[in-house]
C-alpha positions as CSV (number, residue, x, y, z in Angstrom):
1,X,-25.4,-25.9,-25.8
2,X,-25.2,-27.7,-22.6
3,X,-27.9,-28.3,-19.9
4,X,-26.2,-25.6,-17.9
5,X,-26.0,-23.0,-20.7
6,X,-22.2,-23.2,-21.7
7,X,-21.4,-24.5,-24.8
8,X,-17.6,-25.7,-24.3
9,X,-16.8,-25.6,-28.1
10,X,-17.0,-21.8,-28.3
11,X,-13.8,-22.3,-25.4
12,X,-10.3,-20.6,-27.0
13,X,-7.8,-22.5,-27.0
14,X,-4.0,-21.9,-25.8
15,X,-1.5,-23.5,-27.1
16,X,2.1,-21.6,-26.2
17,X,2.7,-19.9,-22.3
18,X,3.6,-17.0,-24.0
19,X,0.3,-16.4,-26.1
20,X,-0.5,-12.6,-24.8
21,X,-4.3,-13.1,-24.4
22,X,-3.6,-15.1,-21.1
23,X,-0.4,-13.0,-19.9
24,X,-2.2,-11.8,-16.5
25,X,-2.1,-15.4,-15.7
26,X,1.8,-15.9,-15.9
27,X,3.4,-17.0,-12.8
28,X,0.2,-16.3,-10.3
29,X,2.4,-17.0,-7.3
30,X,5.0,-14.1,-7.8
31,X,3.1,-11.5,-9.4
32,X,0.7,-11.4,-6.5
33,X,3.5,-10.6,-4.0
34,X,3.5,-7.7,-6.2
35,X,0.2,-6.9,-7.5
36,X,-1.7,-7.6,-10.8
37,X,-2.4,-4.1,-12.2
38,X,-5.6,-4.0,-10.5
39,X,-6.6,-7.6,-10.6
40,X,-6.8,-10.5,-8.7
41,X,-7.0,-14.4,-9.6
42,X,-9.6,-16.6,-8.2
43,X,-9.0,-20.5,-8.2
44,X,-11.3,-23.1,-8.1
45,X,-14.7,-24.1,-8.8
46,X,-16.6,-23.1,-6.0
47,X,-14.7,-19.8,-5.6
48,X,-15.9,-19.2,-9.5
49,X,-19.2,-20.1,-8.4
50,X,-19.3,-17.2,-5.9
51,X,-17.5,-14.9,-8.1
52,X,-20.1,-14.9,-11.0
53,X,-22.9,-15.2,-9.1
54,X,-22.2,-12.6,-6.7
55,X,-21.4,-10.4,-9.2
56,X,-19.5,-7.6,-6.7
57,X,-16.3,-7.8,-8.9
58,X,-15.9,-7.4,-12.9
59,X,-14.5,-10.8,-14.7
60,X,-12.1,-10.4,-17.4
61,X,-11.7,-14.0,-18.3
62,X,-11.0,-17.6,-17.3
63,X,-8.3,-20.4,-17.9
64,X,-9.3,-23.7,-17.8
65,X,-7.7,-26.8,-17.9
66,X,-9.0,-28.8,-21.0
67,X,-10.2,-31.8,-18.9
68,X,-12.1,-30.2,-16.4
69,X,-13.7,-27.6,-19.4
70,X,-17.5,-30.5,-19.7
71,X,-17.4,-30.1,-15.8
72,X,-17.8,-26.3,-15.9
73,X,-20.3,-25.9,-17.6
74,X,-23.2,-24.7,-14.9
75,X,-21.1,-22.3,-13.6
76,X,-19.7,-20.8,-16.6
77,X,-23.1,-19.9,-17.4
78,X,-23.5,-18.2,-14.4
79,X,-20.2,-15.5,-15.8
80,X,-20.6,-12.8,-17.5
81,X,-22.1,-13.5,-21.5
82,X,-19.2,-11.6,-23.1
83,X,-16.4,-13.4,-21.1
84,X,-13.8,-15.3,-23.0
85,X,-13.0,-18.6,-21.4
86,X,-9.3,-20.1,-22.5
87,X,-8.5,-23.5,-22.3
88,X,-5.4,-25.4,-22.1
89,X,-3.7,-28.2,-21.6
90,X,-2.0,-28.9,-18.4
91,X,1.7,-28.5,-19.4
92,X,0.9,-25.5,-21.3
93,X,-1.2,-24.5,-17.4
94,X,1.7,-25.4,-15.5
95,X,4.1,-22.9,-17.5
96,X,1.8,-20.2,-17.7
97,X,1.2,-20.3,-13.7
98,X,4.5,-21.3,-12.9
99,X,4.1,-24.4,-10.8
100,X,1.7,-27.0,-11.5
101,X,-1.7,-26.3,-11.0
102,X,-4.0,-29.2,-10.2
103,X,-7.5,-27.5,-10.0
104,X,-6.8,-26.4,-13.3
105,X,-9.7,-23.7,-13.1
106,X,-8.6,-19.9,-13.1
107,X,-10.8,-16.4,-13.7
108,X,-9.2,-13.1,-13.5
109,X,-11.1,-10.4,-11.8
110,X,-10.3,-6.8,-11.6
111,X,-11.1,-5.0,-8.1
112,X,-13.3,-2.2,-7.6
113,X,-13.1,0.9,-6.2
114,X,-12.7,0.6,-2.5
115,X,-16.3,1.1,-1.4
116,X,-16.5,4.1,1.5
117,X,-16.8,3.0,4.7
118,X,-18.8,5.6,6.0
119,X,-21.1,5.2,3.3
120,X,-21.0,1.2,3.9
121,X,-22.1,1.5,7.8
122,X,-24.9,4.4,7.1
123,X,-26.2,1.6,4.5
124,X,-26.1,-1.3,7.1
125,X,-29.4,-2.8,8.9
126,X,-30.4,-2.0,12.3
127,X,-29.5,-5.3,13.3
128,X,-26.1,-5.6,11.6
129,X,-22.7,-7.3,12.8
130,X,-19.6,-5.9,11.4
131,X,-16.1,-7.9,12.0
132,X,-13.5,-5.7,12.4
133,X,-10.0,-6.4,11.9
134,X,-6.6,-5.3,13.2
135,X,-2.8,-6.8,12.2
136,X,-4.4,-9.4,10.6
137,X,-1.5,-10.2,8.0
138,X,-1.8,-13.7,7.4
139,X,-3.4,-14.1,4.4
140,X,-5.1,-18.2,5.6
141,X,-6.1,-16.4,8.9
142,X,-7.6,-13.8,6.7
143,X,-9.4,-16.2,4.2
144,X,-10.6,-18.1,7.1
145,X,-11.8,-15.3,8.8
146,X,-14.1,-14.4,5.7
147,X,-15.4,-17.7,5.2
148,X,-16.7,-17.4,8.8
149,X,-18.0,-14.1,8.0
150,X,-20.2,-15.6,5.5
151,X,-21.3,-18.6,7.2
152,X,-22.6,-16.4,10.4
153,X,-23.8,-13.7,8.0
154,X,-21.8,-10.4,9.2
155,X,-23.2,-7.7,7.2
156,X,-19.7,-6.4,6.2
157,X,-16.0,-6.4,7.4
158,X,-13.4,-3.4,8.3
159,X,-9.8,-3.4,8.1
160,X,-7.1,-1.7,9.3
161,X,-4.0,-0.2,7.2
162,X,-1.9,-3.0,9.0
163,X,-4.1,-6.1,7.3
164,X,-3.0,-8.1,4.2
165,X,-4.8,-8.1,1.4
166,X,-8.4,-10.0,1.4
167,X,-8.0,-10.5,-2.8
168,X,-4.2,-11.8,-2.3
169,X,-5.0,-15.1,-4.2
170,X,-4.6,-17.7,-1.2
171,X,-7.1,-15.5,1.0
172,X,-9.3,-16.0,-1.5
173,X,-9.3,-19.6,-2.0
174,X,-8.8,-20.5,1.9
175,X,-12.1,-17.6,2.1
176,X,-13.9,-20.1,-0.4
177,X,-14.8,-17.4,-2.3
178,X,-16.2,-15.6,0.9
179,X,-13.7,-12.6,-0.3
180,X,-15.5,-12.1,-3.4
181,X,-18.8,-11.9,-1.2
182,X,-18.8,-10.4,1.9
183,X,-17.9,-6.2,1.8
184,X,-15.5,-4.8,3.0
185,X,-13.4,-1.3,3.4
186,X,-10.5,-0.1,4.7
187,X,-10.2,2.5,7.4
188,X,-7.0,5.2,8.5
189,X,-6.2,3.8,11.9
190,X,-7.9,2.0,14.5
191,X,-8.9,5.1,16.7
192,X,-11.3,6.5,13.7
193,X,-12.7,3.0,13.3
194,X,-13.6,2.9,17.2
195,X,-15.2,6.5,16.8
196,X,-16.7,5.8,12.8
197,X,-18.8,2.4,14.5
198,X,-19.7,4.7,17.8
199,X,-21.2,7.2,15.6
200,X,-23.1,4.6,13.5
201,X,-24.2,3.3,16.6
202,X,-22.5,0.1,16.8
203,X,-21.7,-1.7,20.1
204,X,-17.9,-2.6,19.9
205,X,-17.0,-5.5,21.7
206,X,-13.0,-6.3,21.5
207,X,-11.6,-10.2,21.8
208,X,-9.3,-11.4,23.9
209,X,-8.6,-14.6,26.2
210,X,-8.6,-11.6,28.8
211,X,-12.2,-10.3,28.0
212,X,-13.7,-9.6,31.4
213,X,-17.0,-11.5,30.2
214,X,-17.9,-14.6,27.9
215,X,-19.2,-13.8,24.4
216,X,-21.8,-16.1,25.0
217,X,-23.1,-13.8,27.8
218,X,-23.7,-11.1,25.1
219,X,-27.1,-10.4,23.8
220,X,-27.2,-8.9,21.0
221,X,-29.5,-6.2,20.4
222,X,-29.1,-3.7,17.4
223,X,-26.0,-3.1,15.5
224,X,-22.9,-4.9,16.6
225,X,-19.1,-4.9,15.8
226,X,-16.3,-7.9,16.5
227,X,-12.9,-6.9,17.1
228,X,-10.0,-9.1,15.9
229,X,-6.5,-8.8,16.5
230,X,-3.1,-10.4,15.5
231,X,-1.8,-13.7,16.3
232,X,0.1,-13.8,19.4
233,X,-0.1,-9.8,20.3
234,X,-3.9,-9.8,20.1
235,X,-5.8,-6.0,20.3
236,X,-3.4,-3.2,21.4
237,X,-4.8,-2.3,24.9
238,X,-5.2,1.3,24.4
239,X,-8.1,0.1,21.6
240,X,-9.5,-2.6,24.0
241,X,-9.5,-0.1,26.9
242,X,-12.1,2.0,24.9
243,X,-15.0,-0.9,24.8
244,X,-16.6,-3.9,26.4
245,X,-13.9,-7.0,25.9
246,X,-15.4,-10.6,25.3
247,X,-13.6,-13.8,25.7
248,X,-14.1,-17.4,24.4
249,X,-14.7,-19.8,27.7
250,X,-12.1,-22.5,27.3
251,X,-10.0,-24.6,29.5
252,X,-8.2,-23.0,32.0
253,X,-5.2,-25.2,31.1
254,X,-5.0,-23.5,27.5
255,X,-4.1,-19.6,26.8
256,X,-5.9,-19.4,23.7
257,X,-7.3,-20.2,20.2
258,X,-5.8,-19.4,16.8
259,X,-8.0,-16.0,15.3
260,X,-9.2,-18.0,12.6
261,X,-10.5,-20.9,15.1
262,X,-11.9,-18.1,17.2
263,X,-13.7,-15.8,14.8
264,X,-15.7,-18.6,14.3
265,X,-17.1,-19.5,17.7
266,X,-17.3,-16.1,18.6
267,X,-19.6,-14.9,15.0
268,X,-21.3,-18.1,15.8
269,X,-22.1,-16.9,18.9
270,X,-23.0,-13.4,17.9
271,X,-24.7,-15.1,15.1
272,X,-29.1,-14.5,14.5
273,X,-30.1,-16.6,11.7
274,X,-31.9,-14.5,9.3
């Protein structure tokens, strides 16, 4: 055994592409455009970090690449005890994903059952902050967006049918495993998510470079929702004309920030350190 509790020997190893214990692995890029049969693929060392240790998904395996296998030790001890790792070497890696694959560090997880979001707000603190989200369908603006989630601790975040998917594998990684953290749910339309948060006695406040106050102005006191909308189009209005709007102070000489960029200053704004 290993100071972090993963002995690498007991590692199976893969020597052919087509070996069919690793065939939810083949050709990550494409097969995501299309889905996984209910799983997703996580990448990278910190996003496995947050993926076993969070523990909000169920882990079928991981593919490593044989030369980073003594480096993973500490957090393959943190995965489930029962979980076959697979190791390879980095031609057979590079057919089985497709492309060549330079982290060389894969785990495939299988979603969940898409938590209620009803259930999710009744279950929230008194003094939570909820992100929600609406056209977001760019899956780095998306990963981004979660990684700031996690980093101002917002309690949960809501997104409309219009959204890309927050487990498409790129979200993931650009989320830095913040995906795989933060809850989420998914909502019918953007009018019941405007009445759902009123009736869970959230505050809505909607941004947009035309918000009629700064964020910074807000204080916030109880329960507290972000709106988000699309690059470019923003919020519709009819959803912006039913709560408070908030704006990032910037130059005047600007017209605005990318969503990503300003999810950030605007949570970190919103944000109470706990």
């Amino acid at each position: 055994m290993t100071q972090g509790g993963y002995d690498p020997a007991i590692a199976i190893r893969i020597e052919t592409p087509d070996d069919p214990r690793i065939a939810a692995y083949h050709a990550i890029r494409e097969r995501d455009l299309v889905g996984r049969e209910g799983r997703f693929i996580a990448e990278g060392k910190v996003v496995l970090n947050v993926l076993f240790s969070a523990r909000r998904f169920a882990v079928e395996s991981a593919l490593i690449l044989e030369q980073r296998l003594p480096g993973m030790a500490e957090t393959l001890a943190l995965a489930p005890a029962a979980m076959p790792v697979y190791v390879a070497s980095q031609a057979v890696m590079d057919a089985i994903a497709g492309f060549h694959i330079h982290r060389g560090v894969l785990a495939l997880g299988r979603c969940r059952a898409e938590d209620d979001p009803e259930e999710m707000l009744a279950g929230l603190p008194a003094d939570a902050l909820v992100v929600a989200l609406v056209g977001i369908s760019n899956h780095d603006n998306m990963g981004a967006i979660f990684r700031n989630a996690a980093a101002f601790e917002a309690d949960a975040v809501l997104i409309d049918p219009s959204c890309c998917d927050p487990l498409y594998r790129k979200a993931i990684r650009v989320s830095v495993g913040a995906a795989l953290k933060v809850p989420f749910a998914r909502i019918a339309d953007e009018a019941a998510l405007v009445d759902m948060l009123a009736r869970h006695g959230f505050r809505q406040f909607a941004l947009s470079p035309s918000g009629s106050r700064a964020v910074d102005t807000v204080n916030r006191d109880g329960r507290t929702a972000l709106y988000l909308g699309t690059e470019g189009a923003g919020l519709p209005p009819a959803l912006m004309a039913r709560m408070e709007t908030v704006r990032i102070a910037m130059s005047q000489d600007f017209d605005s920030l990318n969503v990503a960029a300003a999810s950030a200053v605007a949570l970190h704004r919103l944000w109470r350190e706990r």
